[in-house]
C-alpha positions as CSV (number, residue, x, y, z in Angstrom):
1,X,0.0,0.0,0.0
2,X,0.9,3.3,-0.8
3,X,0.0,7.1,0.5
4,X,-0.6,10.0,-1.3
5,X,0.1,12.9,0.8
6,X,-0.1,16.6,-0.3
7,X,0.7,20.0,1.7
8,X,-2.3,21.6,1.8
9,X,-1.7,24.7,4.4
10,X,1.2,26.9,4.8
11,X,4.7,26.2,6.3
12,X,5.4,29.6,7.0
13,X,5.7,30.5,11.0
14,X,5.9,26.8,11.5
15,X,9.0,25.4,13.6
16,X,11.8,23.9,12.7
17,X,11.2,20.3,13.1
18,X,8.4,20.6,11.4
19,X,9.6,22.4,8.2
20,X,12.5,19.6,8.2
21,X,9.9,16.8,8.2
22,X,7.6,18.6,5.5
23,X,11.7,18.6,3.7
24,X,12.4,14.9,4.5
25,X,9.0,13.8,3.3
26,X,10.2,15.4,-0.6
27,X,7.4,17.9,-0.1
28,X,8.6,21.4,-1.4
29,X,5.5,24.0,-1.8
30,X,1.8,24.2,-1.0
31,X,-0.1,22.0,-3.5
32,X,3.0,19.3,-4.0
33,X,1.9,15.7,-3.8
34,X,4.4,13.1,-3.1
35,X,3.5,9.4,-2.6
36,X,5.7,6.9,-0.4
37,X,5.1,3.2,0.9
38,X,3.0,3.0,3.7
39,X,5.6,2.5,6.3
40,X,5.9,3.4,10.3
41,X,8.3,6.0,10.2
42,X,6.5,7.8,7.4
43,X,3.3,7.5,9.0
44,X,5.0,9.0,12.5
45,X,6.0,12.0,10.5
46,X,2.6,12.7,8.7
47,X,1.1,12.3,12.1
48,X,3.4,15.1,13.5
49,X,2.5,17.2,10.2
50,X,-1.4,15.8,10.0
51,X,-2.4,19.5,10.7
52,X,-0.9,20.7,7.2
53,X,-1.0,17.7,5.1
54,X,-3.9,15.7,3.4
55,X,-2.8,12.0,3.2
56,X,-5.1,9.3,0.9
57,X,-4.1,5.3,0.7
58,X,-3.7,4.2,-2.3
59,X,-4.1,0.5,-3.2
């Protein structure tokens, strides 16, 4: 399984950690969609960033 996730609020006031996770996920600007395997540490870090991201499983 895979997820679909795409920034869909801004990262700008947002701290540090959080802009390096948005960076280590590949996600660059509002609107981008990335997709990665469905995997723990990819699901910790949209969890920390749920508030800014929508995610959708794709089969």
């Amino acid at each position: 399984m895979r997820l679909r996730i795409t920034q869909v609020r801004s990262s700008i006031g947002r701290r540090y950690d959080q802009l390096a996770t948005l960076r280590a996920l590949g996600i660059r600007r509002m609107q981008h969609t990335v997709e990665h395997n469905d995997t723990p540490q990819i699901r910790g870090m949209v969890r920390k960033l749920r508030h800014l991201l929508k995610v959708e499983e794709i089969t």
